[in-house]
Each structure stands twice: as structure tokens, then as C-alpha cells.
C-alpha positions as CSV (number, residue, x, y, z in Angstrom):
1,X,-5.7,3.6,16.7
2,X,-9.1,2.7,16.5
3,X,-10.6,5.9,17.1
4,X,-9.8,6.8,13.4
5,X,-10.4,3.7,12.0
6,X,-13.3,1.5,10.9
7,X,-11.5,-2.0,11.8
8,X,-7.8,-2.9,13.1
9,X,-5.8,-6.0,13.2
10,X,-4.3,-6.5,16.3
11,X,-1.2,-8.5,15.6
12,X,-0.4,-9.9,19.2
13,X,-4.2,-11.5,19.9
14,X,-4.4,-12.2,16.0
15,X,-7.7,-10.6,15.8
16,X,-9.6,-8.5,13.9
17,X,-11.9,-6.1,15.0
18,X,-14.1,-4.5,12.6
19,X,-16.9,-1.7,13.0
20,X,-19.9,-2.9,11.5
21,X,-21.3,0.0,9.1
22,X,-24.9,0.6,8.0
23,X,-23.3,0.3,4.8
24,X,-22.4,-3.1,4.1
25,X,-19.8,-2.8,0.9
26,X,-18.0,-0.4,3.5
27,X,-17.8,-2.8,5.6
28,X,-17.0,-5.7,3.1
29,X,-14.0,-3.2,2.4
30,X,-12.9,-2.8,5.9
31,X,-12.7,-6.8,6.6
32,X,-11.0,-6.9,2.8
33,X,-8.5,-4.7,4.5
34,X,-7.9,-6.1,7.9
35,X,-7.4,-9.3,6.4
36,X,-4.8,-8.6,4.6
37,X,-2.6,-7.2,7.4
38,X,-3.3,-10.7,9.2
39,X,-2.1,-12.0,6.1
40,X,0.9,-9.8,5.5
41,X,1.9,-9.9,9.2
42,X,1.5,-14.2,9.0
43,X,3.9,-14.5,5.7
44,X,5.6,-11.2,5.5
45,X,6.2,-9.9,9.2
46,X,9.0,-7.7,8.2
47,X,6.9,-5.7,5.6
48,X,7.8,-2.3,6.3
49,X,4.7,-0.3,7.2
50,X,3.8,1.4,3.7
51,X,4.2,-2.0,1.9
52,X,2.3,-3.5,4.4
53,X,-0.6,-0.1,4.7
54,X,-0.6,-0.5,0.9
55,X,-1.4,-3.6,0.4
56,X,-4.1,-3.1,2.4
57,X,-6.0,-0.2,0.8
58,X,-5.6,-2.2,-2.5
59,X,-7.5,-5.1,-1.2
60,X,-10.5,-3.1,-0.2
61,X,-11.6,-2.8,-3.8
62,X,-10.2,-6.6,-4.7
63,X,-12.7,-8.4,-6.8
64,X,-13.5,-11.8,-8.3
65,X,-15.3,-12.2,-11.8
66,X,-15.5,-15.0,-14.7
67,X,-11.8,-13.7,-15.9
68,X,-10.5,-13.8,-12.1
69,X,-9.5,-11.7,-9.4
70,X,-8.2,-7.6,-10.2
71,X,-8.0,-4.1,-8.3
72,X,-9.8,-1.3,-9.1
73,X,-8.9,2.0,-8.3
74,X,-9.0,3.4,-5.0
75,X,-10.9,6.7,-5.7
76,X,-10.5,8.3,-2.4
77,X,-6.5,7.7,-2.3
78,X,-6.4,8.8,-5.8
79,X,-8.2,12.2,-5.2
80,X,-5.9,12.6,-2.0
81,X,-2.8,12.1,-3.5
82,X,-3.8,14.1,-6.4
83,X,-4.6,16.8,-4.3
84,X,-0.8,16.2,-2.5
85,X,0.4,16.4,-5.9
86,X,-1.4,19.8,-6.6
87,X,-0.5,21.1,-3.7
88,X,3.2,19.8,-3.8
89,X,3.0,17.8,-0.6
90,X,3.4,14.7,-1.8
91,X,6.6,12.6,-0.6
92,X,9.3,11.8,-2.7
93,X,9.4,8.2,-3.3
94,X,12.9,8.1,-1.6
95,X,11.4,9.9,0.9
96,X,8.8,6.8,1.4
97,X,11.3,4.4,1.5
98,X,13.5,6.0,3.5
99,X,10.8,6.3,6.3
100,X,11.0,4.0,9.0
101,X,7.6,1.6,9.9
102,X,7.6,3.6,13.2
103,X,7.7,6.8,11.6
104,X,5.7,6.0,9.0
105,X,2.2,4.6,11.6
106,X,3.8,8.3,13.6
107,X,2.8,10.2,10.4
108,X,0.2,8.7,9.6
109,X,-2.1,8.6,12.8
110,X,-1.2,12.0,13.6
111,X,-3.3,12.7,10.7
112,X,-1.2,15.5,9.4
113,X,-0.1,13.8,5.7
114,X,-1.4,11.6,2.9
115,X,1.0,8.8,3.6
116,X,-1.5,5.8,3.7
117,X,-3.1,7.3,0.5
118,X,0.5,7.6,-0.9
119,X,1.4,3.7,0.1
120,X,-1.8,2.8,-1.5
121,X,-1.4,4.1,-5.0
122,X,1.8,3.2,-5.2
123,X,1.3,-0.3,-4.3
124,X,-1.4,-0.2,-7.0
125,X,1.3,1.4,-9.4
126,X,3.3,-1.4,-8.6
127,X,0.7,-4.1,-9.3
128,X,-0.3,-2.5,-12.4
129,X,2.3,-4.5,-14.7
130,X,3.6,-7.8,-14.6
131,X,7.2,-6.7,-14.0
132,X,6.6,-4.3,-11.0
133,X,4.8,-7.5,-9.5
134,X,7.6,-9.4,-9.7
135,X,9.4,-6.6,-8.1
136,X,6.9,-6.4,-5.3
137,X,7.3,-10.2,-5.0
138,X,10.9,-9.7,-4.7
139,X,10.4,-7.2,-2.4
140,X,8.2,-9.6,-0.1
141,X,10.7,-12.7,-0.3
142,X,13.7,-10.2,1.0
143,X,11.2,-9.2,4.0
144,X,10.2,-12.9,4.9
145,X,13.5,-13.7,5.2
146,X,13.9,-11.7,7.9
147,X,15.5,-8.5,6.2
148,X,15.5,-5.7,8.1
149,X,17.0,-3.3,5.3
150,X,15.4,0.1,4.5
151,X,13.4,0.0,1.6
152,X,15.3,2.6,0.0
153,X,18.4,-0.1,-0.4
154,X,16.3,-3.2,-1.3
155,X,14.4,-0.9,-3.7
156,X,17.8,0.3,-4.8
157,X,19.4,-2.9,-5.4
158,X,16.0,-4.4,-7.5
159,X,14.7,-2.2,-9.4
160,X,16.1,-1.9,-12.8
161,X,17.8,1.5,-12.4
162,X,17.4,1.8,-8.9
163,X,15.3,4.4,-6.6
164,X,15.5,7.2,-9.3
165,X,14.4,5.3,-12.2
166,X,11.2,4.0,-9.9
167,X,10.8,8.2,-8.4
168,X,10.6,8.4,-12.8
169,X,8.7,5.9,-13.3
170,X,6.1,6.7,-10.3
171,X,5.7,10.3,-11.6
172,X,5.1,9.5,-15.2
173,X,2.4,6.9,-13.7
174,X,0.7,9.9,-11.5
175,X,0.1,12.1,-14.7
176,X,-2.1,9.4,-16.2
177,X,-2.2,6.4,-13.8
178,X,-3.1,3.6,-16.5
179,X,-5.8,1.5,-16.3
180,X,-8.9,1.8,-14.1
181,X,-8.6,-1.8,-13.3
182,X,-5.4,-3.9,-12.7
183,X,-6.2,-8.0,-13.4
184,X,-4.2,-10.6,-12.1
């Protein structure tokens, strides 16, 4: 895993290892990142993996200022899944949930897909109005209580109008994707 990668957490040492980068904002971003798996895997260790993956990207560009904390766009995952998009080979959001964690971290280190790109703009979709938060919070409480349901049926049973009304919502979102930043 680490050959791909510019950190990891690794869960059963509860470490993080982190590549340190000429750049220094890169590698800010990286330790922004790995933290927030240690977090996710200390209060949330049922998170299925592209909760848990997207999550992380969003906390690489995390900020503080005088208002408070807020996201800003991930450019990369945004160009990658607009490109997906373009291209028609981005997943279905059933498709997402349906994905087990193993299948998902399968997918995604062989490289071949935009899944962690996908997980990351669509947590940042979700965090992008007060109501998907909740939902997301909801989400997170179902997982830390040791639920081990597929996404696809928690998502299903707590999103106003289920899985297809979120697959609507999600691609309405992709044409214009709101905001460049997202405050909490």
C-alpha cells in the first residue's frame, strides 16, 4: 500500500507513517489525511471504506479562519471524476454503496478506477448542506454501533427518498457542484 501512497495509517500499531515531501502544504495534506483514518477507525471502526477514504481526501484541504473551520474543493478528485463522468465510467452511486470495504481498497489499489476520487467528492457533496450532514452523521452513529449493513440499505432507509433520490440528487450536484468552499 505504501508504494502508491504518500502516508498510511496502519490501524493495528496505531501509527502513521507519512513521506515527508519537499513540498510542505503536500505534506500538511498527507498528515490532514492520515489523521483522519486514525480518527475514523478510533470512533467509527465500522465505516465502510468509501466513507471512511472520503472523509479522508476532504480533510486534506480542511482549513481554519476567523469564521471557523470549512473544505475546499479537492481539485484533483474533481477533475478525475469529471473526466469519469465524460468518459461514462463513473459508478452509479448504488453501485458505491453496494461495494464491499474489501472490494472497494481491491479497486482501488489496483489502480484501474476513480473510486477514491469518487468517495471523495461525494463525501464533499454530502457535507455541502446542513441536511446531508446530518445524514452523514446518521450514517456514522449506525456504523459505531457496530452495524455491519451495506450502505446501500442504511443509505436506503435514511435518506429522504432513498438510494434513487440521493443517485438524483448526486448527479444534479456533478453538473454544477455548488460552492467552492463548504463552512461548517
Amino acid at each position: 500500500m505504501a508504494v502508491a501512497s504518500y502516508g498510511l495509517f496502519i490501524p493495528s500499531e496505531h501509527q502513521i507513517v507519512v513521506y515527508v515531501r519537499k513540498n510542505r502544504n503536500l505534506t500538511f495534506k498527507t498528515i490532514k489525511h492520515e489523521v483522519s483514518h486514525a480518527v475514523v477507525d478510533t470512533i467509527v471502526p465500522y465505516a465502510p471504506a468509501w466513507l471512511n477514504e472520503g472523509l479522508a481526501e476532504q480533510m486534506e484541504t480542511i482549513e481554519r479562519d476567523e469564521s471557523g473551520l470549512y473544505f475546499e474543493r479537492h481539485r484533483e478528485n474533481q477533475w478525475v471524476v469529471d473526466q469519469a463522468l465524460e468518459q461514462g465510467r463513473l459508478a452509479g452511486i448504488d453501485q458505491l454503496l453496494k461495494l464491499p470495504s474489501n472490494k472497494w481498497r481491491h479497486s482501488d489499489l489496483s489502480g484501474g478506477g476513480s473510486l477514491r476520487a469518487q468517495s471523495g467528492q461525494f463525501v464533499y457533496f454530502l457535507m455541502s448542506k446542513p441536511t446531508r450532514r446530518n445524514f452523514v452523521v446518521r450514517l456514522m452513529h449506525n456504523f459505531n454501533r457496530g452495524d455491519r449493513t451495506i450502505s446501500y440499505y442504511l443509505v436506503n432507509d435514511n435518506y429522504i427518498g432513498g438510494v434513487s433520490m440521493l443517485a438524483l440528487d448526486w448527479r444534479r450536484w456533478l453538473h454544477d457542484q455548488g460552492a467552492g468552499v463548504v463552512r461548517l
